[in-house]
C-alpha positions in Angstrom: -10.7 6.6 -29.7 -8.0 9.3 -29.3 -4.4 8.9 -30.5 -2.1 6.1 -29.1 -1.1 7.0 -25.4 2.6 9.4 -25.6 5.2 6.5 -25.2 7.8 8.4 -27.1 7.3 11.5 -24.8 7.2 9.3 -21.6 10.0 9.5 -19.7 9.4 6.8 -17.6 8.8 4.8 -21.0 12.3 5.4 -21.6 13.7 4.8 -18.0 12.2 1.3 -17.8 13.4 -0.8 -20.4 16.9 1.2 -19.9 16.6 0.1 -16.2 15.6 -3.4 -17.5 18.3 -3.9 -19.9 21.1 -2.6 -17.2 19.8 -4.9 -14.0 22.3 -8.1 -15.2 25.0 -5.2 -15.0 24.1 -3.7 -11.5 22.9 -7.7 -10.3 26.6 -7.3 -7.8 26.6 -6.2 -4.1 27.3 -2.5 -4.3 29.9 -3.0 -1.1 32.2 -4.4 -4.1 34.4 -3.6 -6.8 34.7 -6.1 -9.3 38.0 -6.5 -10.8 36.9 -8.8 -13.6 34.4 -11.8 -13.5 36.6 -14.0 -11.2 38.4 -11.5 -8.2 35.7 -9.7 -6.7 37.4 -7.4 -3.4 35.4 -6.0 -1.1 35.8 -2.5 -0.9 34.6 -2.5 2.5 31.6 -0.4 2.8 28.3 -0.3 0.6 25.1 2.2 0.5 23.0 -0.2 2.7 25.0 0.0 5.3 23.5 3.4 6.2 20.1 1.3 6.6 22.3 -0.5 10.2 22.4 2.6 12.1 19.1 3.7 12.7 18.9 2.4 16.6 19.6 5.6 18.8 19.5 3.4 22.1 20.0 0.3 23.6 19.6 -0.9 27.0 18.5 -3.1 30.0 16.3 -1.1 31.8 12.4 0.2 31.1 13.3 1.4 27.9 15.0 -1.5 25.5 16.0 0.3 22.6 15.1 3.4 20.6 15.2 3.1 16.5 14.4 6.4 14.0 12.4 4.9 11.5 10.4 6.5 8.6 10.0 6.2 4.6 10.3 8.0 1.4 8.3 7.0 -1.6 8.3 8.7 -4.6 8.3 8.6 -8.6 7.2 10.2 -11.5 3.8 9.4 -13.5 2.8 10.1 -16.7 -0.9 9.5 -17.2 -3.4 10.3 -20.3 -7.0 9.7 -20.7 -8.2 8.2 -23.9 -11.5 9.2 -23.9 -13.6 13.1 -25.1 -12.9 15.0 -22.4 -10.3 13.1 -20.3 -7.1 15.1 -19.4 -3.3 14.3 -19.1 -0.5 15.3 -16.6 3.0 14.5 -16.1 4.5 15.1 -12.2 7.0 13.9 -9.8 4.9 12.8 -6.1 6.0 12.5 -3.1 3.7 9.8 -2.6 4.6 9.1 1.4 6.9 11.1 3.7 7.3 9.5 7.1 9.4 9.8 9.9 9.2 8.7 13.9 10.3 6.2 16.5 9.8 2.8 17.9 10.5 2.3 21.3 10.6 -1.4 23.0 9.8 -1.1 26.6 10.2 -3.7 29.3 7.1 -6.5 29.6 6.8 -7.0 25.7 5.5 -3.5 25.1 5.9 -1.6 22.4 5.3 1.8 21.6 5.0 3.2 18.1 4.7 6.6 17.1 5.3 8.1 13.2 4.6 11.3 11.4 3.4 12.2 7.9 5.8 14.9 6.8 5.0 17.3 4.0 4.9 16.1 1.0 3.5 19.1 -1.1 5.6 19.6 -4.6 8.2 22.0 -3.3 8.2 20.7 0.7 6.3 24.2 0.7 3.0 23.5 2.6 2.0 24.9 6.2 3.9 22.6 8.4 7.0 20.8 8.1 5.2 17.8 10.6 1.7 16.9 8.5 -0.3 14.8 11.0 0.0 11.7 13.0 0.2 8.6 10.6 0.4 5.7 13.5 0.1 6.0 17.0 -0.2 3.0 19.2 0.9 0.3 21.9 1.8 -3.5 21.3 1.7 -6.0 23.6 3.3 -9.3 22.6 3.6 -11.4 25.3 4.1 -14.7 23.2 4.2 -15.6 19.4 0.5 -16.5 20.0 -1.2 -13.5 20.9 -1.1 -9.6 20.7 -2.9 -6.7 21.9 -2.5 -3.6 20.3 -4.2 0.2 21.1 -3.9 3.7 19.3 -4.4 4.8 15.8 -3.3 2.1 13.5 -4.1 0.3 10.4 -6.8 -2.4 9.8 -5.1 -5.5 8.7 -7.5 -6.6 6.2 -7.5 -7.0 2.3 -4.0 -8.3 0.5 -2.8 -5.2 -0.7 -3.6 -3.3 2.3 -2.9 -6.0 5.6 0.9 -5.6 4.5 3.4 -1.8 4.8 3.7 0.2 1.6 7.3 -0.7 2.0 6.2 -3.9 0.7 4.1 -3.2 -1.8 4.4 -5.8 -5.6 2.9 -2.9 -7.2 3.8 0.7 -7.2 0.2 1.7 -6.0 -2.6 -0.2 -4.4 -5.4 -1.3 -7.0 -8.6 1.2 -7.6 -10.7 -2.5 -6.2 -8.4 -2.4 -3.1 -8.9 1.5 -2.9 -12.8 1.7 -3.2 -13.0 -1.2 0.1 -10.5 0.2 2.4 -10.7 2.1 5.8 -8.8 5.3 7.0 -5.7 4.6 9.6 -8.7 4.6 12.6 -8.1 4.7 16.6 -9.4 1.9 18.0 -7.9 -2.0 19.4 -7.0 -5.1 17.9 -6.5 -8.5 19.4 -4.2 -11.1 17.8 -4.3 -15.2 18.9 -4.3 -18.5 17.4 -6.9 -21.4 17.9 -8.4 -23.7 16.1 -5.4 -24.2 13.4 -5.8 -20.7 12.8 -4.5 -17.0 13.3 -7.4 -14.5 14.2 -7.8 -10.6 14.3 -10.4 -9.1 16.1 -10.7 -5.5 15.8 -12.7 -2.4 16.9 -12.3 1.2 15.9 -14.4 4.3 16.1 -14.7 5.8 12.7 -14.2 9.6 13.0 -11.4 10.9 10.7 -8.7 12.5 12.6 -6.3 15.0 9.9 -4.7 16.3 12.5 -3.0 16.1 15.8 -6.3 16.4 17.6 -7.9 13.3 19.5 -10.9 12.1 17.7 -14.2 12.7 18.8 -15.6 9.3 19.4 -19.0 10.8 20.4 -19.6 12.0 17.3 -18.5 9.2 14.9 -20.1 5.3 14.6 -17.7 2.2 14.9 -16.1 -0.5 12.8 -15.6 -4.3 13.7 -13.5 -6.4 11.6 -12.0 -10.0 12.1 -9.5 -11.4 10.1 -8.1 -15.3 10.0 -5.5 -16.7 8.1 -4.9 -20.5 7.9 -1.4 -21.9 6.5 -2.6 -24.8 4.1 0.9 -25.6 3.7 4.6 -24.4 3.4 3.9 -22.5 0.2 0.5 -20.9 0.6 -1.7 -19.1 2.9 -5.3 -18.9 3.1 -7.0 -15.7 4.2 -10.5 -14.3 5.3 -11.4 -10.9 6.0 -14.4 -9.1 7.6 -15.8 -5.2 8.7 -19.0 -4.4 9.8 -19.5 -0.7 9.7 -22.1 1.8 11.2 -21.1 5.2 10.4 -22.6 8.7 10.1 -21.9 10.0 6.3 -22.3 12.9 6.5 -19.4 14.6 6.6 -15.8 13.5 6.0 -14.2 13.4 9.6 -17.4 11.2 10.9 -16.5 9.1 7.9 -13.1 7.1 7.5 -14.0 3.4 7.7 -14.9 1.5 4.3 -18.1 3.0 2.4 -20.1 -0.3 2.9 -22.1 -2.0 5.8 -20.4 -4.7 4.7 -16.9 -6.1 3.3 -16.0 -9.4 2.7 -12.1 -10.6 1.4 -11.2 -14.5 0.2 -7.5 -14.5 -0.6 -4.0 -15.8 -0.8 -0.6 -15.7 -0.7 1.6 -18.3 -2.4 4.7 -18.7 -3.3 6.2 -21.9 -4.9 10.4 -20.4 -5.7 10.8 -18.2 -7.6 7.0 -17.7 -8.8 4.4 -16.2 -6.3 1.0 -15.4 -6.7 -1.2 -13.5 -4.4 -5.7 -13.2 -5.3 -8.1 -11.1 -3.7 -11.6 -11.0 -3.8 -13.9 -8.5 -2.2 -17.5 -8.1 -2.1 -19.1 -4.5 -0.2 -22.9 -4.5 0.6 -25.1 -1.5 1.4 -22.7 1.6 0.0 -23.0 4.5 2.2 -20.6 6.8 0.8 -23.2 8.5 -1.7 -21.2 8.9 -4.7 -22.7 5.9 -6.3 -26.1 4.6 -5.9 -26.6 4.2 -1.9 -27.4 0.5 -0.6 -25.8 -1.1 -3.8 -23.6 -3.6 -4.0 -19.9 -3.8 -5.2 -17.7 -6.7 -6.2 -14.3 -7.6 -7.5 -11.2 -9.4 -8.1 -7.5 -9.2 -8.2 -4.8 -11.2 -9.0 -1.4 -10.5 -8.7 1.9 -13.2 -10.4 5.4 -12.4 -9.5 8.7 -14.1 -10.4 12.0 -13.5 -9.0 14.4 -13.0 -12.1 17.6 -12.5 -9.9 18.2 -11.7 -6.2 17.8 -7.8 -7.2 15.4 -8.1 -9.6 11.3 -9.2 -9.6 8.8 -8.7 -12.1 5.1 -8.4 -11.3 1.6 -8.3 -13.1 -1.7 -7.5 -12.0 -5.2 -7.9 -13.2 -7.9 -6.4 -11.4 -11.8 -6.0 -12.0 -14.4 -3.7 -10.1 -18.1 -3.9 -10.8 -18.4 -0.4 -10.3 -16.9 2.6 -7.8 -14.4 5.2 -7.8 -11.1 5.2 -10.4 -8.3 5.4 -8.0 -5.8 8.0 -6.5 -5.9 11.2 -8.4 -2.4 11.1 -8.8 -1.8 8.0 -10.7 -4.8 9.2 -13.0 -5.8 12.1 -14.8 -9.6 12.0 -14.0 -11.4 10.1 -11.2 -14.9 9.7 -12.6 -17.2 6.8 -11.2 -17.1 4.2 -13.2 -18.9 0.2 -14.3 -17.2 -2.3 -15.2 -13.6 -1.3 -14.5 -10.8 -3.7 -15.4 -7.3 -2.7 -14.7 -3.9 -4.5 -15.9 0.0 -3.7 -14.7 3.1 -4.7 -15.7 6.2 -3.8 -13.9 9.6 -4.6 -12.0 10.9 -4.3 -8.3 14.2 -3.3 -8.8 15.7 -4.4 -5.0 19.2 -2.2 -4.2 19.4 -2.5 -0.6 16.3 -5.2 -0.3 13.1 -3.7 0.1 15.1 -0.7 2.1 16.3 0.7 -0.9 14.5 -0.5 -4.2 13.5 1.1 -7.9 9.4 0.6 -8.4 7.7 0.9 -11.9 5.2 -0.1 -14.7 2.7 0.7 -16.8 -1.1 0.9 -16.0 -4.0 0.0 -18.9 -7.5 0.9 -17.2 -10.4 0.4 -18.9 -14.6 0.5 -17.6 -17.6 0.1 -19.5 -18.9 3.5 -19.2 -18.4 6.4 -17.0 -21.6 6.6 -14.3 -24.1 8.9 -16.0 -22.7 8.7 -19.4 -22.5 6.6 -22.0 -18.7 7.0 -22.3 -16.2 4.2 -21.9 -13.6 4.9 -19.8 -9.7 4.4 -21.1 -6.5 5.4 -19.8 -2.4 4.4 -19.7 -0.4 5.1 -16.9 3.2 5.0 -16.7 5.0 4.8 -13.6 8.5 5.1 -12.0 9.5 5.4 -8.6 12.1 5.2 -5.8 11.3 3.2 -2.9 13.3 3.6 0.5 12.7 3.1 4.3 15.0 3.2 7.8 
């Protein structure tokens, strides 16, 4: 075992309990200066005010109203391996840069179109505009049903159904990472029966980087169904599906989950102040290649928050893989394939504006049982600290 992971060093292990141990202090609206503990007065304006004035147009005709919308996430990571051979890095990522517009259109339609932006370290890389994140039309002619067309998301798996805007976390779990599909073109159809809510989706798998159309010829396809049940006023029950039948063999004719398979059990409760969220995914027949193709893959997450005060949430996470991929390579410093991989996070939500404007961070303790082809255990400590903003 190497030396105890660099918390003196860490700057984000000094940043957090500092942010911790100020949040009572900055707990007041920020449209107010206090006086003393009694005579609040307004001052008249706060910082999430800027957050009201994203809606370029408004009208009665085809076109309802225009809104800019988009999203900065970023935040600096300090990561160390704490095995022979595993590395260490300290960086500030611009994890998402996003920018577009939402237009709603006359009969319920909806048309949404955002852009990844550069995010390379110095805003340096070849284009300013990146790719096309989302690109689609939403029909919504009651609360019941929904029809939606163009390059989207899947809604499946906890971490993943809901925006990054959202997120408990600061980043999606390496079990919610190794199951998960590429933003695909395809359709999705949203109605309730039953005492349920269903999703029914299909999506052509090719993996589109660019501003190109996708070549649906060349690519297989992806089915998934998702249906959520609300057991009562506090908690909701989910099941998730995808059938996929894609050519491997090279990356942009494969962008849906590396499994025939995947299978998701969860939910979401929330009881007050305390909420819990639980995932669990199984994957059947791999197909990516990296691992042993036609195995199976399971796992488990579980994720308790509490609301401490209007501004400020802690979170935890425990998460378990039988075996796959150590997550983004920015969190960590390696990304071996790994068995037996169990993950736990600590961290706060730090909410300035609500989730518009918010401060994300933890720390990360990752351990497997060995590295795939090795008789190494795998061991690192992440620490994590971020801004979190959208318009």
């Amino acid at each position: 075992m190497s030396s105890p992971h660099r918390f003196k060093k860490s700057v984000v292990g000094v940043a957090v309990p500092a942010i911790l141990a100020a949040a009572p202090l900055l707990a007041g609206d920020l449209g107010k200066a206090i006086i003393d503990d009694k005579a609040p007065v307004s001052s008249g304006w706060s910082v999430c005010d800027l957050f009201d004035h994203t809606t370029l147009y408004e009208g009665d005709g085809v076109l309802k109203s225009l809104k800019f919308t988009g999203r900065y996430h970023g935040g600096f990571i300090d990561t160390e391996d704490e095995y022979p051979g595993g590395g260490e890095d300290e960086l500030w990522e611009h994890r998402r840069f996003r920018a577009g517009f939402v237009a709603k259109l006359a009969g319920d339609l909806t048309l949404q179109n955002i852009y990844n932006l550069d995010t390379s370290q110095h805003f340096d890389g070849d284009r300013f505009v990146d790719n096309i994140d989302e690109f689609f039309v939403q029909w919504d002619p009651s609360d019941d049903f929904y029809l939606i067309f163009g390059k989207q998301k899947q809604n499946i798996l906890s971490e993943y159904r809901h925006s990054s805007n959202k997120l408990l976390v600061y980043e999606r779990s390496s079990l919610t990472q190794n199951f998960l599909s590429q933003k695909l073109w395809g359709a999705a159809v949203g109605f309730a029966g039953l005492w349920l809510d269903h999703e029914i989706g299909l999506w052509g798998t090719a993996f589109e980087d660019d501003f190109a159309w996708p070549s649906f010829e060349e690519a297989g396809a992806s089915f998934t169904y998702r249906a959520n049940y609300e057991l009562n006023d506090s908690t909701t029950l989910f099941f998730d599906y995808q059938y996929v039948d894609q050519d491997r063999g090279t990356q942009e004719t494969f962008a849906a989950a590396p499994y025939e398979q995947v299978f998701a059990l969860g939910n979401e409760s929330k009881w007050g102040r305390f909420g819990l969220n639980t995932d669990f995914i199984a994957g059947l027949d791999r197909e990516d290649g990296r691992l042993s193709a036609g195995d199976d893959s399971h796992g488990l997450q579980v994720t308790p928050y509490y609301q401490l005060t209007d501004h400020l949430q802690l979170v935890a996470r425990y998460a378990y893989l039988s075996d796959g991929r150590i997550g983004r390579p920015q969190q960590y410093a390696s990304r071996p394939e790994v068995d037996g991989l169990n993950t736990f996070y600590v961290g706060f939500n730090y909410e300035i504006c609500k989730t518009k404007l918010r401060l994300q961070g933890g720390y990360e303790w990752a351990q497997a049982e060995r590295i795939v082809g090795t008789n190494t255990e795998y061991e690192n400590g992440s620490w994590l600290l971020g801004i979190r903003t959208h318009w």
